[in-house]
Steps between C-alpha positions, in 0.01 A plus 500: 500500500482153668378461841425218710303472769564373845244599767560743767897499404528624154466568151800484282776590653293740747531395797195608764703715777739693265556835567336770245931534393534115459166503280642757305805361488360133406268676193790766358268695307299848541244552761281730635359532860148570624367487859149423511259700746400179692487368856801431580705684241612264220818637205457314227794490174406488172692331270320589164703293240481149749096572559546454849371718802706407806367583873695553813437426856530824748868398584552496104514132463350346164179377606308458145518500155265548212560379188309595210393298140518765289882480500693168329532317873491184582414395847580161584341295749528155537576465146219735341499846371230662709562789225386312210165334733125632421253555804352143465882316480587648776177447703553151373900451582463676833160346628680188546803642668324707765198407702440861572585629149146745437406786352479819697153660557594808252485237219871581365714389686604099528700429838747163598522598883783136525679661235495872533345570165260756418419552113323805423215512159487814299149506414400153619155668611392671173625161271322253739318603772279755291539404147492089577733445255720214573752560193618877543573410874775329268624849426513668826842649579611402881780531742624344781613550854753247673491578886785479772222421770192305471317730722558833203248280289145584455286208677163600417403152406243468210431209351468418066 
């Protein structure tokens, strides 16, 4: 699927605030529903054949979505397929976007607090960080996480 990005009011044709019934309405296909343990309560909907995770708020209100690579998305912002990017091209596109574009001080996770953009590294510490090896960092898997509110993202800031 084809979705394109506009910070903190949508991707694709999900709109941040839609009910968990709009969201499924807006998607049409099968989902399943976790709630996850944490502080406060968050239900999550897994739609499986999209690769996408989407969170809602405690009033039920769409709040986040992850999108993963593995599936054949494309996630458009302005102009680029964030999909298709390595590590370095989007350290590189995004450094110049966002003054306070870093990476978090687990080492995996690269953060846009001015657009709501969080994209997660499979692996980024075993490829790189231990092994030093600049070329299978080209290989790592990722996903990513476009927020509702700037204040959900992680703002550990770490610099490269």
């Amino acid at each position: 699927m084809n979705f394109e990005i506009i910070p903190f009011k949508s991707v694709g044709s999900l709109e941040f605030n839609l009910t968990k019934e709009q969201v499924r309405q807006v998607l049409n296909t099968q989902y399943e529903t976790t709630i996850e343990a944490l502080e406060p309560i968050i239900e999550r909907d897994t739609f499986d054949e999209l690769g996408l995770f989407v969170y809602y708020d405690e009033k039920g209100l769409l709040k986040t979505i992850l999108i993963f690579n593995e599936k054949e998305n494309k996630l458009l912002f302005q102009g680029k397929d964030l999909m298709s990017m390595t590590f370095v091209e989007i350290i590189t596109f995004f450094k110049d976007l966002d003054e306070n574009f870093h990476l978090d001080e687990d080492k995996v996770n690269l953060i846009s607090p001015k657009y709501g953009l969080q994209f997660y590294f499979f692996d980024i510490n075993e490829f790189f960080f231990e092994k030093g090896n600049l070329r299978e960092l080209y290989k790592c898997s990722f996903n990513i996480n476009v927020f509702r509110d700037k204040e959900d993202l992680l703002f550990d800031k770490s610099s490269f």
